[in-house]
C-alpha positions as CSV (number, residue, x, y, z in Angstrom):
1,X,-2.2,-8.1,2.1
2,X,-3.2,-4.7,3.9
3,X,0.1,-4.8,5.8
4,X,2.1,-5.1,2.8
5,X,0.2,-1.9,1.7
6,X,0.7,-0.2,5.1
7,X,4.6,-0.8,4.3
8,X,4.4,0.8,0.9
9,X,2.7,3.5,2.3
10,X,4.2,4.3,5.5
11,X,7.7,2.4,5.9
12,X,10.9,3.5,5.3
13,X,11.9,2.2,2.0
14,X,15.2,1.9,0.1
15,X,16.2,5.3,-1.7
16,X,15.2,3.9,-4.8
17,X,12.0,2.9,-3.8
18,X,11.2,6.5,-2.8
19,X,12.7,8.3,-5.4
20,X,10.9,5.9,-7.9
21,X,7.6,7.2,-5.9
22,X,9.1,11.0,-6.4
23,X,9.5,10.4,-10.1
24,X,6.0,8.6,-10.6
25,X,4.4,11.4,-8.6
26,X,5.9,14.0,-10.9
27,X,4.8,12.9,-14.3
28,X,1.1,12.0,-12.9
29,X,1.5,15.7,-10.9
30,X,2.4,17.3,-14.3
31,X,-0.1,15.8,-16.3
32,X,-4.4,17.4,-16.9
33,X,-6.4,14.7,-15.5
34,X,-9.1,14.7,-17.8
35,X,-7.2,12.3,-20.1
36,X,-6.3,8.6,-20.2
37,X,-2.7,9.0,-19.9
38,X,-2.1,10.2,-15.8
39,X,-4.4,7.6,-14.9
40,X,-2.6,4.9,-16.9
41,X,0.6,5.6,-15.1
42,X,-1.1,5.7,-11.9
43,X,-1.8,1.8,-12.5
44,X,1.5,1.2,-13.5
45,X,2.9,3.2,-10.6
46,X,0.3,1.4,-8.3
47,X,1.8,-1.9,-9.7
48,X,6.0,-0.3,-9.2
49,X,7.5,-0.9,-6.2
50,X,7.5,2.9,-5.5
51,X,6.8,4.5,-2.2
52,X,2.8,5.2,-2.4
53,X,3.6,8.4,0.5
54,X,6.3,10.1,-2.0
55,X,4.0,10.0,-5.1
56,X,1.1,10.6,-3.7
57,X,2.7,13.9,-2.2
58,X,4.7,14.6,-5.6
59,X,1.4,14.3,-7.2
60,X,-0.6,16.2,-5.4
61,X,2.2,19.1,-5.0
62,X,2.6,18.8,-9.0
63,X,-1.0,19.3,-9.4
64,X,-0.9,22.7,-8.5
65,X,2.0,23.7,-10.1
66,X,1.2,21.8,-13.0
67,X,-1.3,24.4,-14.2
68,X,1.4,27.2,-14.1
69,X,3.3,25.8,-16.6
70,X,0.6,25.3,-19.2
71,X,1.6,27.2,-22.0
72,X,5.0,25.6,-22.1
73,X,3.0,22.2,-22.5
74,X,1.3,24.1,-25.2
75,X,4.3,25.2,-27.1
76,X,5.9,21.6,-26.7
77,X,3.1,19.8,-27.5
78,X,2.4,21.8,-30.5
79,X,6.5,20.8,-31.4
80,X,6.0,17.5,-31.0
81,X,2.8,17.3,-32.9
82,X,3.9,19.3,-35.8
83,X,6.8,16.7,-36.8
84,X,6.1,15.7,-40.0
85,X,7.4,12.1,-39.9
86,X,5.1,11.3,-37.1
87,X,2.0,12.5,-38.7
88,X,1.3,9.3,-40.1
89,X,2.1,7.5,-36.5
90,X,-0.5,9.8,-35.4
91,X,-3.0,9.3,-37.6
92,X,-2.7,5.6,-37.2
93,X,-3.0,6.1,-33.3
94,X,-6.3,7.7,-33.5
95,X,-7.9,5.6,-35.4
96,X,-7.6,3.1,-32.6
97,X,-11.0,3.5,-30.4
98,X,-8.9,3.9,-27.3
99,X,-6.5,6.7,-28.0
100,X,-9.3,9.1,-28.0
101,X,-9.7,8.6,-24.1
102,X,-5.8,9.6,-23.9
103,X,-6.3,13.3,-25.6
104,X,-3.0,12.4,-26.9
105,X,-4.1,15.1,-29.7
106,X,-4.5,18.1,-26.9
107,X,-1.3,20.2,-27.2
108,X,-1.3,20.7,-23.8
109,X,-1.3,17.1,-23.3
110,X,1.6,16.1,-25.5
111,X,3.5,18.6,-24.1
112,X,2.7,17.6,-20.2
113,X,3.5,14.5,-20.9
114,X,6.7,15.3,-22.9
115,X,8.2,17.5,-20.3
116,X,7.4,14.7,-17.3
117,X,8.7,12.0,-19.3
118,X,12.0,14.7,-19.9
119,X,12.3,15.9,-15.8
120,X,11.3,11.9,-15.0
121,X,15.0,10.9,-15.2
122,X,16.6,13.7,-13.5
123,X,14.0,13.8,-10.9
124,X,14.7,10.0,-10.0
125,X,18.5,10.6,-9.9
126,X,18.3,13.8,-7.6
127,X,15.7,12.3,-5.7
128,X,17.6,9.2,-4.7
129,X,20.7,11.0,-3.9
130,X,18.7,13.1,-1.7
131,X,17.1,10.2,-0.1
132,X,20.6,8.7,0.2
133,X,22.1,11.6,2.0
134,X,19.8,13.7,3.9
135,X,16.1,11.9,3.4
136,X,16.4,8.4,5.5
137,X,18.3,9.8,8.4
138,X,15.2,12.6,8.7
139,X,12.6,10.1,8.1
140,X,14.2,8.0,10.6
141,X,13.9,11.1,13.3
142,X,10.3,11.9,12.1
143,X,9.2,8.5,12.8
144,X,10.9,8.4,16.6
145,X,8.1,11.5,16.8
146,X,5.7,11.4,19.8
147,X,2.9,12.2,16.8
148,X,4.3,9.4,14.3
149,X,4.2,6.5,17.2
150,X,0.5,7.7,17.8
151,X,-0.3,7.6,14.1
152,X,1.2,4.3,13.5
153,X,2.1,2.4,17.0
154,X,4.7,-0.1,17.1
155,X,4.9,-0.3,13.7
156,X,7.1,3.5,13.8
157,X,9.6,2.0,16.0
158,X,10.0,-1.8,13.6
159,X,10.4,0.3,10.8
160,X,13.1,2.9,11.9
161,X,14.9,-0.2,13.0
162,X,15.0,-1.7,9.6
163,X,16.5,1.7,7.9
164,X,20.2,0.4,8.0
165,X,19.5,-2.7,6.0
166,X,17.3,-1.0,3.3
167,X,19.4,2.4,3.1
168,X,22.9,0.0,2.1
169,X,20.7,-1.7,-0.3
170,X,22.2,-1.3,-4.0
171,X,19.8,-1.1,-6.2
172,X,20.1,-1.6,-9.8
């Protein structure tokens, strides 16, 4: 079991694998923490077959920007609370004990998770074709590094070696 957690956090995957990690890492990134929601989709992104590496550092680099972009959660979460046709859904959610623990109310947190579900797609799809082109051949050099093989041993060299098989995986 730990080795197949040391390969979801250190191998070379397929492109999809990391840019599934990318686009996991984003919407838990874009997300405040003090609610339900970012944690929720952690679990399901610890349970995805996404590279751990890639959302962990999408995540972490979101988190920071995340904050910046505040008060354009605001103004969407305020648009997507305000439609009248869902006030009723909404009403109806928190009335359930757990929806409280998901501040699905908080503006801001509507509006987070709006715009991550929104990029999610886009980010995915630009994220494997950079993967495809550019990302496994420089992962592939970075883990021939002096530094790497110390971090990681033998294990560097078995997973460059199984890049060509993963990389003309098709994924669907």
């Amino acid at each position: 079991m730990p080795d197949r957690n040391q390969d979801r956090i250190s191998a070379i995957n397929s492109p999809h694998e990391l840019a599934l990690g990318v686009a996991f890492g984003v919407l838990i990134g874009i997300m405040p923490k003090d609610s339900a929601i970012p944690w929720l989709i952690a679990l399901a992104f610890l349970l995805s077959r996404g590279n751990l590496l890639c959302g962990f550092v999408a995540a972490i680099a979101l988190s920071v920007v995340g904050p910046l972009i505040d008060g354009w959660s605001d103004k969407m979460g305020m648009a997507l609370l305000s439609i009248e046709s869902l006030q009723s859904t909404y009403s109806g959610w928190m009335e359930l004990p757990w929806v409280a623990w998901t501040r699905f109310n908080n503006t801001v947190v509507a509006g987070s998770f709006a715009i991550g579900v929104i990029a999610g797609l886009p980010v995915y799809l630009l994220s494997q074709i950079f993967f495809r082109i550019w990302g496994i051949p420089m992962i592939q050099r970075l883990m021939q590094t002096r530094l790497m093989r110390l971090l990681f041993g033998e294990n560097a060299d078995a997973a460059t070696s199984e890049v060509g098989e993963n990389s003309l995986m098709i994924e669907s």
